[in-house]
Structures are given as structure tokens and as C-alpha cells.
N, C-alpha and C positions, 0 to 999 in steps of 0.2 A: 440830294447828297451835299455835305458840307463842302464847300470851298475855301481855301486861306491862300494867303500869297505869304511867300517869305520874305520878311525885313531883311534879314542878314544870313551870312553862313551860317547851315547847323554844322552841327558836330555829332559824331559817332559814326558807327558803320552804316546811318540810316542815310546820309546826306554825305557822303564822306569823300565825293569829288571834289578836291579842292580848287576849285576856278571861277573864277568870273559869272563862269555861265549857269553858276547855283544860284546867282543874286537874286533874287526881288521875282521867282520863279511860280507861277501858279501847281498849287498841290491840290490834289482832287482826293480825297478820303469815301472812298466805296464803302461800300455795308459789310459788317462784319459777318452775318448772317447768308450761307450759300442760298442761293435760289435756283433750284436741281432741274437738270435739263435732261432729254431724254436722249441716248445714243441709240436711236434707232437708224443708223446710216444706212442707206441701200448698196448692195454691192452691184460695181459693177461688171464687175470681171476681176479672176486671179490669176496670175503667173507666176511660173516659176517649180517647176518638179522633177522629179528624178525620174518620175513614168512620162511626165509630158513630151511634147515635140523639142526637137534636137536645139534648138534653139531657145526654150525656154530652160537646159538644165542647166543654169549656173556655177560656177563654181564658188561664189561668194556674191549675191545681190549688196553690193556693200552701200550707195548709195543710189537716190532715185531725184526725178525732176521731173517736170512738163516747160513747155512749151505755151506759147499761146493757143495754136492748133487745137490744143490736148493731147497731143501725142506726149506719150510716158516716155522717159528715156532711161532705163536703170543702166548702173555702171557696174559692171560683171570687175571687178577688180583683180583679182588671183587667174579671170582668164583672158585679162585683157583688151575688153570691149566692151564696147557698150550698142544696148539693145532696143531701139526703138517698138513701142506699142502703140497701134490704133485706139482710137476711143472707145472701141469694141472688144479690144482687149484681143486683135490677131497683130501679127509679125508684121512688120513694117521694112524693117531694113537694120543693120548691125553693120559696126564697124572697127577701125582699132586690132592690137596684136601686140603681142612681143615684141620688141625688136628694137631698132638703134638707128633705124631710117625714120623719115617725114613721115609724122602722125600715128610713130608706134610710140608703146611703152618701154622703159628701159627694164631689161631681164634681171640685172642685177637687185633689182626692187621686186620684180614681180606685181606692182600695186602701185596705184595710181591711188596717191593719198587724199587730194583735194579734188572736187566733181561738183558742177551747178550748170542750170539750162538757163540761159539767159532768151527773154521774152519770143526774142524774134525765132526761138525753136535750137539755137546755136551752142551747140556742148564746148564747156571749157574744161579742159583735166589738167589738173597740177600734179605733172609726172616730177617727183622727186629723185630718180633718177640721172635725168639730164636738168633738174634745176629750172623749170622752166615750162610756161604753159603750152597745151596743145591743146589750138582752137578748132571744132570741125562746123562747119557749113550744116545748114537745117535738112539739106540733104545728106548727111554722112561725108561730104567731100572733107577731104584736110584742108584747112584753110592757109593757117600760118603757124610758127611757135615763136615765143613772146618769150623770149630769157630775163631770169632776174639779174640784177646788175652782181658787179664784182666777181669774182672768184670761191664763193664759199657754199658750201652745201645746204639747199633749203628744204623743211617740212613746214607744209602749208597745209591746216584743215577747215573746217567749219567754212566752206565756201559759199557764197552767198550771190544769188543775182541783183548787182545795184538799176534801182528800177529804171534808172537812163537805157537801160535795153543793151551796155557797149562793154561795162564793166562790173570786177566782181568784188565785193565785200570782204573780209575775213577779220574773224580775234586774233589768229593765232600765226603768229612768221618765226618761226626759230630757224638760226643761220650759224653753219657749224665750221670754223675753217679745219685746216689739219689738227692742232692740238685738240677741238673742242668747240665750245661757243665761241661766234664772231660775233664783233662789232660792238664790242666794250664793254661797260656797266651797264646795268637794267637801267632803265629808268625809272623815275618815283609813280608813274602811273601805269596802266597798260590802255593800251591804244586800241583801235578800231581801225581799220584801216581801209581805204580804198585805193583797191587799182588799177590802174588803165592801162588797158591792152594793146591799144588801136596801133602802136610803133610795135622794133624790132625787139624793144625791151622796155620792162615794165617799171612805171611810173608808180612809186608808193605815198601818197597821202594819208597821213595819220588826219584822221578826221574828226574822230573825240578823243578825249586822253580820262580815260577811264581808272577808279580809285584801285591804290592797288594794295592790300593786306600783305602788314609785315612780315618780311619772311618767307611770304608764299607758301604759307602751311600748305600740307599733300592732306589731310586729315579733317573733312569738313572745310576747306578753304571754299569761302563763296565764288564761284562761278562767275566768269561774263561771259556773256551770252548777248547775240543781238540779231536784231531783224531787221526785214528793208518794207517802207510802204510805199504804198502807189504812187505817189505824190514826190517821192526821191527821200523824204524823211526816213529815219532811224527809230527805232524801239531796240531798249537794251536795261540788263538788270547786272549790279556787280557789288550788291553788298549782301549782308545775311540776312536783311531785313526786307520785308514785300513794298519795292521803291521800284515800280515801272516806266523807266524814265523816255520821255518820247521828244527824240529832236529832231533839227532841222538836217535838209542834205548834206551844209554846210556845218553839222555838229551842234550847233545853237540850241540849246537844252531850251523847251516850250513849256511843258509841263511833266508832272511825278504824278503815276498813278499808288495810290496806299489801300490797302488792308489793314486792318488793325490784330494781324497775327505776328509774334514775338518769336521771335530767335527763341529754342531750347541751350541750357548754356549745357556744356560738355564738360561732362562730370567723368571720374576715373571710370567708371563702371562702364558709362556708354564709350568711352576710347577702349577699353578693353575687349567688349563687344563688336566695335568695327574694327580693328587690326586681326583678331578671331575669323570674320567673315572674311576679309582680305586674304586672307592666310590661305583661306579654304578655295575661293576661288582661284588663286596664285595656281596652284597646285590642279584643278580643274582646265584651267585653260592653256599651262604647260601640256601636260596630256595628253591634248588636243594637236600641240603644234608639228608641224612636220618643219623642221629647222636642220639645217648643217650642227649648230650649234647643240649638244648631248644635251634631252631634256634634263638632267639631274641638275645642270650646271644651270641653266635658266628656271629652273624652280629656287633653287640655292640662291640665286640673286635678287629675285621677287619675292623673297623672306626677308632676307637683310634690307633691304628698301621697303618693305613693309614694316621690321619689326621698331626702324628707327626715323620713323614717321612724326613730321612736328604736325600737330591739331591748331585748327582755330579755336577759339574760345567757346565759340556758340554755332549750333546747326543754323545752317540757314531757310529758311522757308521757303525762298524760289531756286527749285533744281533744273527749270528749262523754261525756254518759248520759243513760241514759231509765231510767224505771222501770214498771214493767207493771202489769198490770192486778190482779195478784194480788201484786206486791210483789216480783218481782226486780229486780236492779239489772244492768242491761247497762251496761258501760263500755268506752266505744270509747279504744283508745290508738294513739296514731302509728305508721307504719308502717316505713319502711326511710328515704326520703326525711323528713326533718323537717315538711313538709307538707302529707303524705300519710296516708290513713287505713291501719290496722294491724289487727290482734285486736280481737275483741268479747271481753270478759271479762263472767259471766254470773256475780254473785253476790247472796248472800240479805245483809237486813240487821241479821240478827244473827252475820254473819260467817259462811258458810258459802262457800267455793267450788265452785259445778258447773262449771264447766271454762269454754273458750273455742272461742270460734268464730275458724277461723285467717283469713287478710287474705285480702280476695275472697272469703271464701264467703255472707257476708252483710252485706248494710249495716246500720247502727242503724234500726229501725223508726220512721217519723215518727208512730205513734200506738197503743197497745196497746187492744183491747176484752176484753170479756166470754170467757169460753169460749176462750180461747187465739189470739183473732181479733189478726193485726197487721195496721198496714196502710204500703206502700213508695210512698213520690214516686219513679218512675222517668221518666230521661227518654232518650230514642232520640236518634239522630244527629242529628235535626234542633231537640235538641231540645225537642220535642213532648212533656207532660208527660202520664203514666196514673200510675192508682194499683191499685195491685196489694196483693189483700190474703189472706195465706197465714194459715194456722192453726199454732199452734206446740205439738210435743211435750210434754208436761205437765211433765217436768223442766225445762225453764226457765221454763215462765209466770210 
């Protein structure tokens, strides 16, 4: 596979972090040509039913984790706990609740938005509610709660285990005081963050400062997205273009993995098309909601913020990744439809391609374990969410 090092900044969405740490960067150019891998994952156990035992019927499997152990841990969110699974796929132990005491959830939320198992087996939830982490013990104990600093209301997602075993990852911090957003202007980039837990309140580390598209279109705006490796490094993608970019613990950009697939630009037709599908789901997932709030009025507002939607200019190629348990990088890209999932692309990050998995044969796993353990949010017609957790072939783990 071709290799080049960059002399100087580029420019466009393709390189469009503008820092220091683009200089003089090794770029690796993969094949343009899928080399088709096979999803025959083994299952190895499924949870989660409305007929199963009383402990596996969820009310929302919203996220999932492992441990080193192998032990699953899904986060029941809407019923406020979360549910430890054996490697065998029986009940282990559940913990967490409602409530406004040590190690509950705040009722006023009802959802514990942020969720990740950090190595040593140890759940952290970012209860929005009270602003603030709840950390429990590989046994279920409550351990401590870890506040974010100031006075202002936080949502935290996309939680992530930093591979030191102590702290968690995240894209996304929005901090709200009384009026609205806290804490001033945007900045020109968006951040990665890291942060440490180990005191009575948490310590935030902007770790990369990630490119950030003007504007912030809702409409095809590319994604950042990142992952954590074994080694304490980073993988993360944040333009429209397939730019895998793999850095150090300390943010230190290494190298940019490439494809040689192109942004679609966004033409009236395809914005018509996705504000259409918008529309339709709006109105699908109102339907759904049980809120104080009168559905007419939150369909009626998820129109208006739908109908007056800024677009980026061009679809972007990479819609997700995850990274495993052992350090692959799975990169999910778009499919046929612009807003549709596509290939899993299944590479290492020092550049190596093992091939892809082609559209439909598997989703991105919403959690990698030990031993080749994944685990899948599925949901059935009605709906109704299990988690399915297959073991994967040793050439991608």
C-alpha cells in the first residue's frame, strides 16, 4: 500500500484540522477495492425479553459494556439500572434506581444519558440529573459521585473507557446555565475530551481539538467520532472525507488512514429527500413518546427544526467507528442512500487493512469485550430492544 508523508498543511475537509499536529504526518492510502469478509459470528447468548426472566425485561437496554472479566453490563436507562451478565449469558447481579440518594438516578430525568465499563469491570453513569458522575464498584457497590465543576446543567454522551483503566473519554459536553448554553462562544474547533474522575469533581482535558464545519450544519454535518486503543492512543474521524486519524494519548496526531472514496455533494434533490425522511421519522418517534409534554406540540417542533435545517455541502463517507477490544478499528461508511448505513471497514492502526464486511451483513457492535466477545442493540418489530452478544473470528478482533 502506498505511503506519503505530508510536507505542509492541506486544506479542505480532507485535512482540515488546522494545527501543528497535521505537519509532516504519515498518510497511509488503503485499496480502494473492498476485500469481503465473512459475518459468520457465533452467538453466544441473548438477553433481554418481554417473556424472559424478570430481570432480563428491560425497559430500554440503552447502552452496553464489558469488563475485562467478560461480564456484560447493559444500562437499563428508563428503569434505572443496570444489569450485570455472566460469559454464559445468566444474571449476575443489578444495581442502581430512581432516586436522589448515593448511587441513584435523578427521577426528574428518568435516564442516565452517559454509560461506559471501564477495564477493571467498574460502571460509570453520567446522571444528568444531578450534573454529575456515578461511579459503582465491579461488584455493584456505589463507590463515589464525581461532580462537574460550576453551577450549570450538563449532558454528556458518547462515553468512552480511557484505556488507563481510571478515566472516561467523550465528543460531546453541552453545559446549560438558566438562560440556555453556558460557558460562552464555541470554539473554532471541537474537542475530544478526557476526564478524570479519581477526586470529588471532575477534571476536564481537551485532548485533541478536532476540525469543526461552519456553522454546524444539522443536515449531513460530518460527524466526530472517536475511539480509545490499548495502548492509551486515540482513533477518531471528523470530516466528510474517509481521513482515519490515529493519535497519541497525549492527542499527538501519528498517522491518517485514506480510502479513496469521495464525499457525494448535496444536491436540492437529496436535501429534499432527507428533510422528507426527517419529517417522517419526527412524527414516528413522537408517537412513540410518553412525555408530560402533548405529543402535537413536540411533533410541531421537530418539523420547524426539521423544515429549517442548514445542510453541509457534501455527504460524508464515514457515518461511525468503534474500536475493539484488542485494537481494531471498525469503520462503518454510508450506504447507497445518503442516510443509510453501508460496509463495515475492519482496519488495524498502524495501517493495515483486513477487509470489510459488505452492507447488511453486520451492524457496528455497540460494545467489544475480552476474548472476541461483541455485543448488538437489536431491536424487533415492535421495537422491543435484546442484546445479542456473538464472538468474533480472531482476524478482526
Amino acid at each position: 500500500m502506498p505511503i506519503t508523508r505530508l510536507s505542509q498543511l492541506a486544506v479542505g475537509s480532507f485535512f482540515a484540522l488546522a494545527t501543528p499536529a497535521l505537519m509532516a504526518q504519515e498518510v497511509i492510502e488503503l485499496p480502494a477495492e473492498d476485500r469481503i469478509l465473512e459475518a459468520d459470528f457465533e452467538e453466544v447468548y441473548r438477553v433481554g425479553s418481554l417473556d424472559g426472566e424478570d430481570w432480563e425485561q428491560f425497559s430500554r437496554a440503552f447502552a452496553v459494556g464489558f469488563g475485562q472479566s467478560g461480564d456484560l453490563h447493559v444500562m437499563d436507562d428508563q428503569g434505572g439500572r443496570i444489569v450485570v451478565v455472566s460469559r454464559e449469558g445468566e444474571f449476575v447481579r443489578e444495581f442502581g434506581r430512581i432516586g436522589d440518594g448515593p448511587g441513584e438516578f435523578a427521577g426528574s430525568t428518568n435516564t442516565a444519558v452517559g454509560f461506559t465499563v471501564l477495564r477493571d469491570g467498574r460502571s460509570v453513569v453520567f446522571d444528568p440529573g444531578h450534573s454529575a458522575f456515578q461511579v459503582f464498584a465491579p461488584d455493584g457497590e456505589f463507590e463515589r459521585s464525581v461532580r462537574m465543576p460550576g453551577t450549570s446543567f450538563y449532558g454528556i454522551r458518547n462515553l468512552l473507557p480511557a484505556r488507563d483503566g481510571r478515566n472516561v473519554i467523550t465528543t460531546n459536553i453541552s453545559a446549560f446555565g438558566m438562560g440556555g448554553p453556558a460557558g460562552g462562544p464555541e470554539p473554532s474547533f471541537r474537542p475530544i475530551y478526557r476526564l478524570v474522575l479519581t477526586g470529588d469533581e471532575a477534571v476536564q482535558d481537551t485532548v485533541i481539538r478536532a476540525w469543526r464545519p461552519a456553522g454546524d450544519p444539522d443536515g449531513f454535518g460530518p460527524e466526530l467520532v472517536a475511539g480509545a486503543l490499548p495502548g492509551g492512543g486515540l482513533v477518531y474521524t471528523d470530516s466528510s472525507a474517509y481521513a482515519i486519524k490515529v493519535a497519541m494519548g497525549n492527542g499527538e496526531l501519528t498517522r491518517v488512514l485514506t480510502r479513496p472514496f469521495r464525499p457525494e455533494p448535496v444536491t436540492g434533490r437529496i436535501r429534499d429527500r432527507e428533510i422528507e425522511r426527517q419529517l417522517e421519522e419526527n412524527e414516528e418517534r413522537t408517537a412513540r413518546l410518553n412525555s408530560p409534554v402533548p405529543t402535537a406540540a413536540l411533533a410541531e417542533m421537530g418539523r420547524r427544526r426539521i423544515q429549517s435545517m442548514e445542510f453541509y455541502h457534501e455527504v460524508p463517507v464515514v457515518r461511525d467507528l468503534q474500536t475493539s477490544w484488542e485494537g481494531t478499528i471498525w469503520v462503518l461508511r454510508r450506504g447507497e442512500e445518503p442516510a443509510s448505513d453501508g460496509p463495515i471497514d475492519v482496519l488495524t492502526p498502524d495501517g493495515r487493512y483486513i477487509g470489510t464486511f459488505a452492507a447488511g451483513a453486520t451492524g457496528l457492535p455497540d460494545a467489544f469485550g475480552p476474548d472476541g466477545l461483541a455485543a448488538f442493540i437489536e431491536r424487533d418489530e415492535f421495537d422491543v430492544r435484546s442484546v445479542a452478544v456473538r464472538r468474533l473470528p480472531a482476524n478482526v478482533r
